[in-house]
VEXDREN-2710 file (C-alpha; in Angstrom, 1 decimal):
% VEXDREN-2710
k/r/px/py/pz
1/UNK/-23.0/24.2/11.4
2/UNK/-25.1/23.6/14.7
3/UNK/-27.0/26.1/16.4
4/UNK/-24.9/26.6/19.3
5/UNK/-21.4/27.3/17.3
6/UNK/-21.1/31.2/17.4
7/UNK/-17.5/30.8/15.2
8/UNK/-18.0/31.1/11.2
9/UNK/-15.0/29.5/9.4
10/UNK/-13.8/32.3/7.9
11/UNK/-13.3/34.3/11.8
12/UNK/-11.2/31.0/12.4
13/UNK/-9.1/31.8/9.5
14/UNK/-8.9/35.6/10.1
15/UNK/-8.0/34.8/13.8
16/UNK/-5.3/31.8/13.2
17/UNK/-3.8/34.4/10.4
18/UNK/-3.6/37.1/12.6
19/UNK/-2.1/35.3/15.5
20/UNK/0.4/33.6/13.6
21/UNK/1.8/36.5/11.5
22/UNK/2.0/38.5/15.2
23/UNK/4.2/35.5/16.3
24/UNK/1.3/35.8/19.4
25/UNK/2.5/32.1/20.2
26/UNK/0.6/32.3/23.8
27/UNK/-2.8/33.4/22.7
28/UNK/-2.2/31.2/19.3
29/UNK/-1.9/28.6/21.8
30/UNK/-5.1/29.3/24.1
31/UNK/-7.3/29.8/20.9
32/UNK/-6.3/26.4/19.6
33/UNK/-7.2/24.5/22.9
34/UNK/-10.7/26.7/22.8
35/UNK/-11.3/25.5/18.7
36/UNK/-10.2/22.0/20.4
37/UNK/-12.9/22.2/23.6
38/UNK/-15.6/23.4/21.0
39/UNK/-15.3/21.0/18.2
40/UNK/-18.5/19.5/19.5
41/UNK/-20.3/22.2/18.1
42/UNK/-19.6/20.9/14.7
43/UNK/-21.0/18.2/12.7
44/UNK/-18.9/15.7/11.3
45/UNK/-18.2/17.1/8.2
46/UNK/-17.8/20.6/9.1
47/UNK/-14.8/19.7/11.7
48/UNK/-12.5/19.2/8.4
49/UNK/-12.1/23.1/7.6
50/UNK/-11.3/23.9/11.4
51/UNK/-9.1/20.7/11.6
52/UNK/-7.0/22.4/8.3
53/UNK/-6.8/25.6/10.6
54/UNK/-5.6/23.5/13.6
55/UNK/-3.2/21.9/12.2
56/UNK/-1.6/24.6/10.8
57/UNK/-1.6/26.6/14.0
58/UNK/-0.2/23.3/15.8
59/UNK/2.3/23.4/12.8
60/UNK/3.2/27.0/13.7
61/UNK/3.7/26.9/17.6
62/UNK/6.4/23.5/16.8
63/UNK/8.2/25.9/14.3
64/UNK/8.6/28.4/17.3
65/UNK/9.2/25.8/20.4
66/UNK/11.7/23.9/18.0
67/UNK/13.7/27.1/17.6
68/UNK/14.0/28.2/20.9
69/UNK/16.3/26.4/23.3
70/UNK/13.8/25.1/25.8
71/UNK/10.9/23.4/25.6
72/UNK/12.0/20.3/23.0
73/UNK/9.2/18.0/24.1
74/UNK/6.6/20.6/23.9
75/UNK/8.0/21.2/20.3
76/UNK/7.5/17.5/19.4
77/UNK/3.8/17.4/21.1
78/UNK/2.8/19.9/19.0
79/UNK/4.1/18.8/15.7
80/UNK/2.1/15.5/16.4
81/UNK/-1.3/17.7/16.7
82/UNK/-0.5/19.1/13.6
83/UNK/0.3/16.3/11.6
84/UNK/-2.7/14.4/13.3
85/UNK/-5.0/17.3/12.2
86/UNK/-3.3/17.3/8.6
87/UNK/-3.9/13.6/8.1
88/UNK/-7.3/14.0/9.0
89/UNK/-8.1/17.1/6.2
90/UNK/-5.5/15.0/4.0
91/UNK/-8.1/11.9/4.0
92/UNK/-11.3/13.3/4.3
93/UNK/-10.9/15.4/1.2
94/UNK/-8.9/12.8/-0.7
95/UNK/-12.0/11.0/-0.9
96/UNK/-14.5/13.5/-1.2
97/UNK/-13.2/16.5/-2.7
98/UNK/-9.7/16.1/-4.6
99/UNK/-10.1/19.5/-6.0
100/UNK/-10.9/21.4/-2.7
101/UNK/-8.6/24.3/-2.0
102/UNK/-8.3/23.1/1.9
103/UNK/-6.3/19.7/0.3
104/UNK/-3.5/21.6/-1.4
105/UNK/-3.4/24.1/1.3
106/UNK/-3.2/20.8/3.6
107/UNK/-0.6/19.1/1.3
108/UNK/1.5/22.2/1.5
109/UNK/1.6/22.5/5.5
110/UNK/1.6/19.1/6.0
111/UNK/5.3/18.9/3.9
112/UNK/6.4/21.5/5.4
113/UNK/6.2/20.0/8.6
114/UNK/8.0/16.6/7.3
115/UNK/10.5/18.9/6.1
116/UNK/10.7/20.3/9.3
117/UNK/11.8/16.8/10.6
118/UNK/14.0/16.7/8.1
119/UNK/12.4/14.2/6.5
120/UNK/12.4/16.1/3.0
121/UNK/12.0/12.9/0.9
122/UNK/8.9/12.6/2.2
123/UNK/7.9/16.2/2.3
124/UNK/8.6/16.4/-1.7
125/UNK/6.8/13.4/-2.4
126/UNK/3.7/15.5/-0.8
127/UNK/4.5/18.3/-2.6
128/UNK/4.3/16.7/-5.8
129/UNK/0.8/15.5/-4.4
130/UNK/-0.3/19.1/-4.2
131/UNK/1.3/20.5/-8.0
132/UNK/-0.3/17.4/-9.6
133/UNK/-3.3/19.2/-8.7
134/UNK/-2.2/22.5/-9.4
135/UNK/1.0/23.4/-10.9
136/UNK/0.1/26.8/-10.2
137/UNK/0.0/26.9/-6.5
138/UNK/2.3/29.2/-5.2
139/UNK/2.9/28.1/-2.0
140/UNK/3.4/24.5/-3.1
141/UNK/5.9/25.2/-5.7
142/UNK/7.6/27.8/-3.3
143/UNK/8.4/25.6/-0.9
144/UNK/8.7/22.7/-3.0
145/UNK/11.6/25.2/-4.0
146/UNK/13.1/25.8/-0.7
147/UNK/13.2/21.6/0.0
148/UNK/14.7/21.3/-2.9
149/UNK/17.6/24.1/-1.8
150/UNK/18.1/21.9/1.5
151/UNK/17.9/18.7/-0.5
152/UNK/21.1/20.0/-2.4
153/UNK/23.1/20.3/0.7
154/UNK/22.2/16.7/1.5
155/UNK/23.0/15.3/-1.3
156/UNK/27.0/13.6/-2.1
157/UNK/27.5/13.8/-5.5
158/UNK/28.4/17.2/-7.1
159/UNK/26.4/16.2/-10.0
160/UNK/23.5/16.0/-8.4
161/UNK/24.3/18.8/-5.8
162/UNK/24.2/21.6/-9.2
163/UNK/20.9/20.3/-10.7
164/UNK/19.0/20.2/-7.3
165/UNK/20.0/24.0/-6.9
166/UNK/19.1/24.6/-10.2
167/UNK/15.3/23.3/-10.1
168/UNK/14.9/25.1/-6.4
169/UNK/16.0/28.2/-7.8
170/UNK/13.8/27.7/-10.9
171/UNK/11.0/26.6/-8.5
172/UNK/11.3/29.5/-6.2
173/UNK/11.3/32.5/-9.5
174/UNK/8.5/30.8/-11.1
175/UNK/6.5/30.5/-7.6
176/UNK/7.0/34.2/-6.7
177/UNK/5.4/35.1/-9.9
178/UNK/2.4/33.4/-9.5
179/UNK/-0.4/35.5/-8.6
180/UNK/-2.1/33.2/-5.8
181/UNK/-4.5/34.9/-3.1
182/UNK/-3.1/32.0/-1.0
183/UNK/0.0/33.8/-1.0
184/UNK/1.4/35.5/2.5
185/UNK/3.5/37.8/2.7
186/UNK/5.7/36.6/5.1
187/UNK/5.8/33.4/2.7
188/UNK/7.4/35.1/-0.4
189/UNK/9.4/37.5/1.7
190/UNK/11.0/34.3/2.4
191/UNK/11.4/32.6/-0.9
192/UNK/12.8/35.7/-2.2
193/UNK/15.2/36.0/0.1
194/UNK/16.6/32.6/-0.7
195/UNK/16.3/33.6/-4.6
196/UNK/18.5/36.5/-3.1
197/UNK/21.4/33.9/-1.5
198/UNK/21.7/32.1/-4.9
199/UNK/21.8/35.3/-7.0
200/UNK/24.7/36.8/-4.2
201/UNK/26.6/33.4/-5.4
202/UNK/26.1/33.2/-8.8
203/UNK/25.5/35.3/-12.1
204/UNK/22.3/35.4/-13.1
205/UNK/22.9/34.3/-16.7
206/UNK/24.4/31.1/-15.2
207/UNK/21.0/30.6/-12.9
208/UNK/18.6/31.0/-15.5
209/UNK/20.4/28.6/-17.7
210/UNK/17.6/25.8/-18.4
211/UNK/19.4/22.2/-17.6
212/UNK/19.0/20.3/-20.9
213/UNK/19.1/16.0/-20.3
214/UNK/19.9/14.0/-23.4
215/UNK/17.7/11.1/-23.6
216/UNK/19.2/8.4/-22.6
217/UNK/18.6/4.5/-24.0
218/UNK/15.8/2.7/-21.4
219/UNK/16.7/-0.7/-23.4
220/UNK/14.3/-2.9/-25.0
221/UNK/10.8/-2.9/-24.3
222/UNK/10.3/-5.0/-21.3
223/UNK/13.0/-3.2/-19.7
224/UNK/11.9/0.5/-21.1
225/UNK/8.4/-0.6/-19.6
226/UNK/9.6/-1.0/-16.1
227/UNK/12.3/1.9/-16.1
228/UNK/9.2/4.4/-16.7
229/UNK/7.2/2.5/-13.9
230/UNK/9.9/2.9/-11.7
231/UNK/10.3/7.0/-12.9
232/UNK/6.7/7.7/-12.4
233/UNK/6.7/6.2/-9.4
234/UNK/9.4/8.1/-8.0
235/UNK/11.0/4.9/-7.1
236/UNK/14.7/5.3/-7.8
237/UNK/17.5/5.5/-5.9
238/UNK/18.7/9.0/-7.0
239/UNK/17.9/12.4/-5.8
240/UNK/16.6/13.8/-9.7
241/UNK/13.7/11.3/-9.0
242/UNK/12.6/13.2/-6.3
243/UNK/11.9/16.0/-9.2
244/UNK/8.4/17.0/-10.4
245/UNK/10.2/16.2/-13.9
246/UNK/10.5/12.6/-15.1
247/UNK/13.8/12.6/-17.3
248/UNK/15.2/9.7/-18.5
249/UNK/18.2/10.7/-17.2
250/UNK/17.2/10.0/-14.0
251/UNK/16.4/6.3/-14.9
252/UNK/18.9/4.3/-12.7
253/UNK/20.4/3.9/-9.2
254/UNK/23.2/6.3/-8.2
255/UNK/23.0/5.9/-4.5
256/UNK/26.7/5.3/-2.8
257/UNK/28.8/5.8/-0.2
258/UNK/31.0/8.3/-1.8
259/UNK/33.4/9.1/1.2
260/UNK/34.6/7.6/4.5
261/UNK/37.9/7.4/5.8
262/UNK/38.9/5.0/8.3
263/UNK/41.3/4.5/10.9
264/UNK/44.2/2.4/9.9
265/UNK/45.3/1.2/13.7
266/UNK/41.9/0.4/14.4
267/UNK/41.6/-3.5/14.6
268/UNK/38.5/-4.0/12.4
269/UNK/41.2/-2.9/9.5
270/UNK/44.0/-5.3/11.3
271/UNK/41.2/-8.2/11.1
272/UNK/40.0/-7.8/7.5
273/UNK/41.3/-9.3/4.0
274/UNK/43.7/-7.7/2.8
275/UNK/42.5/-4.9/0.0
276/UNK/38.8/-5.4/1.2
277/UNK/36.7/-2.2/1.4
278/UNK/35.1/-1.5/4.8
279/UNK/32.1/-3.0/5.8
280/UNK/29.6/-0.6/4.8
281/UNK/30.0/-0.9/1.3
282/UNK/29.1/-4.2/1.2
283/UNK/26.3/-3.8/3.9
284/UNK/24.8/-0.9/1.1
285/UNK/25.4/-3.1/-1.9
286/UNK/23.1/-5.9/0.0
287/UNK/20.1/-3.7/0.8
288/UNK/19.8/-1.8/-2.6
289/UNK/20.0/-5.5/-4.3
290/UNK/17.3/-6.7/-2.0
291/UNK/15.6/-3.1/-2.4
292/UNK/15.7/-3.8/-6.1
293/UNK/14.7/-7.1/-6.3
294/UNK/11.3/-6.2/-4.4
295/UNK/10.7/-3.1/-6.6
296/UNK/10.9/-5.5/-9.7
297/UNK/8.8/-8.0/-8.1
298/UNK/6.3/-5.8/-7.2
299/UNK/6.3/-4.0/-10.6
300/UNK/5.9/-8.2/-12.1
301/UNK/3.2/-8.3/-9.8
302/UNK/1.1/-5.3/-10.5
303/UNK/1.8/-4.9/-14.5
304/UNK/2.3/-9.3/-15.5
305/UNK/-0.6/-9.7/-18.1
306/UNK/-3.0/-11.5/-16.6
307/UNK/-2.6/-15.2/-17.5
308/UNK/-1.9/-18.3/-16.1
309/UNK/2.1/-18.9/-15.1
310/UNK/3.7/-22.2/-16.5
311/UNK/4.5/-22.9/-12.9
312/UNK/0.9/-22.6/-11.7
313/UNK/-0.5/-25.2/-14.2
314/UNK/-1.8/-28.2/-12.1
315/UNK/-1.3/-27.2/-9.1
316/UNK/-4.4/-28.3/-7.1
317/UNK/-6.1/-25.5/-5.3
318/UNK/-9.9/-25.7/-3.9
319/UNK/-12.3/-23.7/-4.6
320/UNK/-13.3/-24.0/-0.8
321/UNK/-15.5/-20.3/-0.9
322/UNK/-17.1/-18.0/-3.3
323/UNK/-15.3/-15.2/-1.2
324/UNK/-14.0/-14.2/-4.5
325/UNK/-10.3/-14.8/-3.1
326/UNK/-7.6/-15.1/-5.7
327/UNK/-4.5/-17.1/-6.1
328/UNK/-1.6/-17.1/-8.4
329/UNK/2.4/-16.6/-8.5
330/UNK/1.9/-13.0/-9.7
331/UNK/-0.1/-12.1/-6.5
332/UNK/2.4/-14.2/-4.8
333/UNK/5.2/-11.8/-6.1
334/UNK/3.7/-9.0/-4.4
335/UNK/3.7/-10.3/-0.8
336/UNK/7.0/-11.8/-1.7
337/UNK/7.7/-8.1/-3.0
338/UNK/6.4/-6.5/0.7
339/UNK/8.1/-8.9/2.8
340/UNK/11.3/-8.2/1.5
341/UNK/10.9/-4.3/1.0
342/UNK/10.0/-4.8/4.9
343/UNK/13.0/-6.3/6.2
344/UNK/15.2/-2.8/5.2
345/UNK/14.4/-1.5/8.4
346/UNK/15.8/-3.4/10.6
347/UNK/18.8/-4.1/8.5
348/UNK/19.3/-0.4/8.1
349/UNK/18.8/-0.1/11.9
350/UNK/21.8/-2.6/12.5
351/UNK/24.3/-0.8/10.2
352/UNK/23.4/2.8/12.2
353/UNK/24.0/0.7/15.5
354/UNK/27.5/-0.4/14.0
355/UNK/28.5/2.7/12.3
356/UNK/27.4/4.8/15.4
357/UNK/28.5/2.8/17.8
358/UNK/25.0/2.4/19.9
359/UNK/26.3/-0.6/21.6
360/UNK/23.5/-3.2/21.2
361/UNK/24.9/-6.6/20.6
362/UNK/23.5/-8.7/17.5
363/UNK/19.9/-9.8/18.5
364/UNK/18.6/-6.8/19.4
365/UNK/20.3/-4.7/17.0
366/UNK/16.8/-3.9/15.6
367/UNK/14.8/-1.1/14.5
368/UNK/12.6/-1.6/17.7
369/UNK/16.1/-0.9/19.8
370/UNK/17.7/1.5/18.1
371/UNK/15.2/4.2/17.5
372/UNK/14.0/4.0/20.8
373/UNK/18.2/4.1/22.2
374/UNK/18.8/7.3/24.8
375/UNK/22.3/7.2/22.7
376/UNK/20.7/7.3/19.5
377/UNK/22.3/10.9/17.8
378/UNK/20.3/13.9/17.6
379/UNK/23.0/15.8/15.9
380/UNK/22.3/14.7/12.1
381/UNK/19.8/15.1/10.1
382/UNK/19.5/12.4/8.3
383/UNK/19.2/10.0/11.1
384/UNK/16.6/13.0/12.6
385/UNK/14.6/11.9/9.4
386/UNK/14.6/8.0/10.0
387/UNK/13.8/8.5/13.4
388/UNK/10.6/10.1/13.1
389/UNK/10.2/7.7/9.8
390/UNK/10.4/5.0/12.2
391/UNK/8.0/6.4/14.9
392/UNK/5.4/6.3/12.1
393/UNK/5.1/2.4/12.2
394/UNK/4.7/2.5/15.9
395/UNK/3.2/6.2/17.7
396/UNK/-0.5/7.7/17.7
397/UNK/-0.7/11.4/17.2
398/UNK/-3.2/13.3/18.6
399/UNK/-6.3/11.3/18.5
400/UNK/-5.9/9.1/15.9
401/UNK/-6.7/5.8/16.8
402/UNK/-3.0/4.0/15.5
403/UNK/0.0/5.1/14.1
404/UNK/-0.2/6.3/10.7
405/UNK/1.9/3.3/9.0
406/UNK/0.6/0.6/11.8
407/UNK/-1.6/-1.1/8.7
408/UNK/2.1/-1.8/6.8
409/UNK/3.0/-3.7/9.8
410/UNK/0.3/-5.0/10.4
411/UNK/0.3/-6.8/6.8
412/UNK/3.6/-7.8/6.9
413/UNK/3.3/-10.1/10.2
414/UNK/0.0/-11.1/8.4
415/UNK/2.1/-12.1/5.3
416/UNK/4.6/-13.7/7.3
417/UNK/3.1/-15.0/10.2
418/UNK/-0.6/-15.7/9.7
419/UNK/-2.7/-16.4/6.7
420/UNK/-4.6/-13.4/4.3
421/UNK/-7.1/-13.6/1.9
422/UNK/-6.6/-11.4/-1.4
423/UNK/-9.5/-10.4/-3.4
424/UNK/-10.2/-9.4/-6.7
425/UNK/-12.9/-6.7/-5.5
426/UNK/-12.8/-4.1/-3.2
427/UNK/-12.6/-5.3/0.5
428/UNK/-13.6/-2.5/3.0
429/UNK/-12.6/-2.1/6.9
430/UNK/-9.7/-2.1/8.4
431/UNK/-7.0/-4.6/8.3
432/UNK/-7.3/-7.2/10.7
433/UNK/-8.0/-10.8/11.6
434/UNK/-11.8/-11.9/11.1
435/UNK/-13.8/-14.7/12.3
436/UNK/-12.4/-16.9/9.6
437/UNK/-8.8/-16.4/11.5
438/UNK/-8.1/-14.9/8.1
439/UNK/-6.3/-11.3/7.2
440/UNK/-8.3/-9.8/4.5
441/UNK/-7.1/-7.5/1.6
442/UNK/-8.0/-6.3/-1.9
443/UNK/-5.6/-7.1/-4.6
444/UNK/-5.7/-3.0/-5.7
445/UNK/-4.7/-2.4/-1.6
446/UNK/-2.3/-4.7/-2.0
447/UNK/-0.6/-2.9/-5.1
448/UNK/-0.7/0.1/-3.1
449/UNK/0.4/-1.0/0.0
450/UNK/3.4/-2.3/-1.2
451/UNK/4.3/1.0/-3.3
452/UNK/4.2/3.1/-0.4
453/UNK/6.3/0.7/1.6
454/UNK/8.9/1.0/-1.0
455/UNK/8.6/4.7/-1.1
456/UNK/9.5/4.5/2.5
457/UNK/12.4/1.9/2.1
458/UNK/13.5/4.2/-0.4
459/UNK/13.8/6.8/1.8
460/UNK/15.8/5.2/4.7
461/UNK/18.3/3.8/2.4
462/UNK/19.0/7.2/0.8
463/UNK/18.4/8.8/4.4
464/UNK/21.4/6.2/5.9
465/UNK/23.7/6.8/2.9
466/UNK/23.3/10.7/3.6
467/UNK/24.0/10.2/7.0
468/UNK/27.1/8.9/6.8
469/UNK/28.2/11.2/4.8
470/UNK/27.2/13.9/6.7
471/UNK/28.9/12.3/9.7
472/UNK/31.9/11.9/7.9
473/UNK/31.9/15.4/7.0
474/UNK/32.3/16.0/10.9
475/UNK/35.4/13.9/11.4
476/UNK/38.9/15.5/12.0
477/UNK/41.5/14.3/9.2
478/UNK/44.2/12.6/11.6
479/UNK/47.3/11.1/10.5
480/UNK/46.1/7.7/11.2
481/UNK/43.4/7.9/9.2
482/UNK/43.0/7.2/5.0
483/UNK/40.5/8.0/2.7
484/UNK/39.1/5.0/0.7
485/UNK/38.3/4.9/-2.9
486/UNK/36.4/2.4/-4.0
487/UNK/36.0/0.1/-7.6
488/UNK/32.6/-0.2/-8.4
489/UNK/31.0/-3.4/-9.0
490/UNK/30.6/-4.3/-12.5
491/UNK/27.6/-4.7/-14.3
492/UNK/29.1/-7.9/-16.5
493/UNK/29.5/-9.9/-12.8
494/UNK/25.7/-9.9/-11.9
495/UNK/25.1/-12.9/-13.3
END
């Protein structure tokens, strides 16, 4: 610490805790921008620890301006510092300290600010982050609990609806017994309580009953191989992968449109074959193929042995530089794999500007468009989630210096517009063109890269599917209207 800071980390803590638990959201507020004026007085290194306490205070003051009526915008401004000041602990430590206290403290906030959003995918996804590193972290596993508990109430299929209650209410007993001095107060009051709303609904005996998954045939090896990939990965389209757990149960691809009733005067039902389900249905069916397809190309790209492919034998290449750049169809399989993970969003942005009725004709029916519409509905959570999803591709917070997902598009215009370089080795500094009017990347960024972008695909398509059926829950049953039920689509045809 320099010579002119007259703050020791531990007054910062005290102060933030006592300022917070007092709900003192006006003082909490002037002591941030004060930690904010002074950070100068740090070095480098010692600005992580205060940054942890920032962002949680920032975290904190958008919990209370989101709950009160007025005062929206300043809500949003101050979720951004927070999750600005997160990011920021989140990296640094990441690299240089995975076992440091202040990253599963920062894992914890941080998802409970995504969950905040409403984007709970996400948030569990973190949460997992911080139990991999400790299973015994209280606060983790609390409120890896209470997402779970508003996961369930997402969710559209009863099935899924009973298990998802079951783990948060296991999640939240076994968290309250943990003996963690990172434990407030305020913090278990609160996970008891909501042990206290499932024990006023249920019998105990029929809570505590351990849910008990036969194991269920992966197929042959090649197939078994890639199942687990895709479990571990947390890359299925069902809710149970969103579990710490990794059943085999949970090894396939539930997600569907479970309800929607339509209007039969309406003239989209005059105009379409007779019989044919609505629109939507099909418009799902495409982007889980095309989501599926890229999750097994990318899984062909990371885990092909490496050996030549027949259909890469004589095919002239130069060996123009000793850059240590690499070429083959398996790499070629992962940008194939990113490219098409990357066109779900603004496909998924054109069915919410048909279902919802956002009125922007064909062309610029895109993400860009949508997210960004003044009629865009701020009444469902779901689309809440995407939103702010979105706004990661495209808005600074605080001081970073881009967006937090800017390098994912930035590779994809690189992979489809422009020409990249990917090397074996490690390639450091950011993504961008170099004086070779090449992109270049690391093959293990690559791999990576492409995971997280169908971690977030994965999330929009179970995000849309949720919001539709959380709209539909809204809609008056008229007299007009039916309620559709649908055949599935039979494995045999996929041929």
């Amino acid at each position: 610490m320099s010579e002119e800071s007259d703050m020791t980390f531990s007054e910062v803590a005290a102060e933030m805790d006592r300022l917070i638990l007092s709900k003192n959201y006006t003082d909490l507020k002037l002591y941030l921008e004060q930690l904010k004026n002074g950070l100068h007085l740090y070095t480098q290194s010692e600005c992580f620890p205060l940054y942890y306490y920032m962002g949680t205070g920032y975290g904190a003051l958008a919990d209370h301006y989101r709950d009160i009526s007025e005062d929206k915008d300043v809500a949003l401004e101050f979720r951004k510092w927070s999750f600005f000041y997160l990011r920021e602990v989140i990296e640094h430590y990441e690299q240089e300290d995975s076992n440091s206290i202040l990253l599963m403290c920062a894992y914890t906030n941080y998802a409970n600010g995504l969950d905040s959003c409403g984007r709970v995918i996400e948030a569990l996804r973190i949460y997992r982050k911080a139990l991999t590193l400790n299973p015994q972290f209280g606060m983790a596993l609390g409120n890896y609990g209470r997402a779970l508990k508003f996961y369930a109430n997402m969710v559209n299929d009863p099935g899924h609806y009973r298990d998802l209650h079951s783990f948060a209410y296991h999640a939240l007993k076994d968290a309250v017994k943990i003996k963690d001095p990172n434990f407030h107060e305020d913090a278990i009051q609160n996970f008891q309580k909501n042990i206290g709303e499932y024990e006023e609904l249920l019998p105990k005996a029929v809570l505590e009953e351990a849910i008990v998954y036969k194991e269920y045939d992966l197929g042959e090896l090649d197939e078994r191989q890639y199942r687990i990939w895709c479990l571990k990965n947390h890359l299925f389209l069902n809710p149970l992968n969103d579990l710490l757990e990794e059943e085999s149960a949970f090894a396939h691809d539930p997600l569907t449109i479970t309800v929607l009733t339509e209007n039969v005067l309406e003239k989209n039902i005059e105009n379409r074959s007779s019989g044919a389900p609505p629109k939507w249905f099909a418009m799902l069916n495409q982007l889980k193929e095309e989501y599926i397809f890229s999750r097994w190309m990318c899984y062909e790209g990371i885990t092909k042995e490496r050996q030549v492919h027949y259909a890469d034998r004589e095919v002239k290449l130069s060996l123009a530089s000793y850059d240590y750049a690499n070429y083959s169809i398996r790499l070629e399989q992962l940008k194939a794999a990113f490219k098409g993970v990357f066109s779900i969003f603004d496909k998924t942005s054109f069915v919410i500007n048909l279902f919802w009725n956002l009125g922007f004709p064909e062309r610029k029916a895109d993400a860009a468009h949508v997210f960004k519409s003044s009629d865009y509905p701020s009444n469902n959570v779901a689309l809440t989630a995407l939103r702010w999803s979105y706004f990661e591709f495209e808005e600074k917070y605080g001081n970073a210096d881009r967006a937090s997902e800017r390098a994912l598009k930035i590779l994809r215009n690189a992979l489809e517009h422009k020409f990249i370089k990917i090397h074996e080795y490690s390639y450091g500094g950011k993504l961008q063109i170099e004086e070779d009017y090449f992109y270049h990347i690391s093959e293990n960024d690559l791999k990576i890269q492409t995971i997280r972008l169908l971690e977030i695909a994965r999330e929009w398509l179970m995000e849309l599917v949720y919001a539709i059926g959380i709209e539909e829950g809204k809609n008056n049953r008229a007299d007009n209207a039916v309620q559709l039920n649908v055949a599935d689509f039979d494995d045999r045809w996929k041929v």
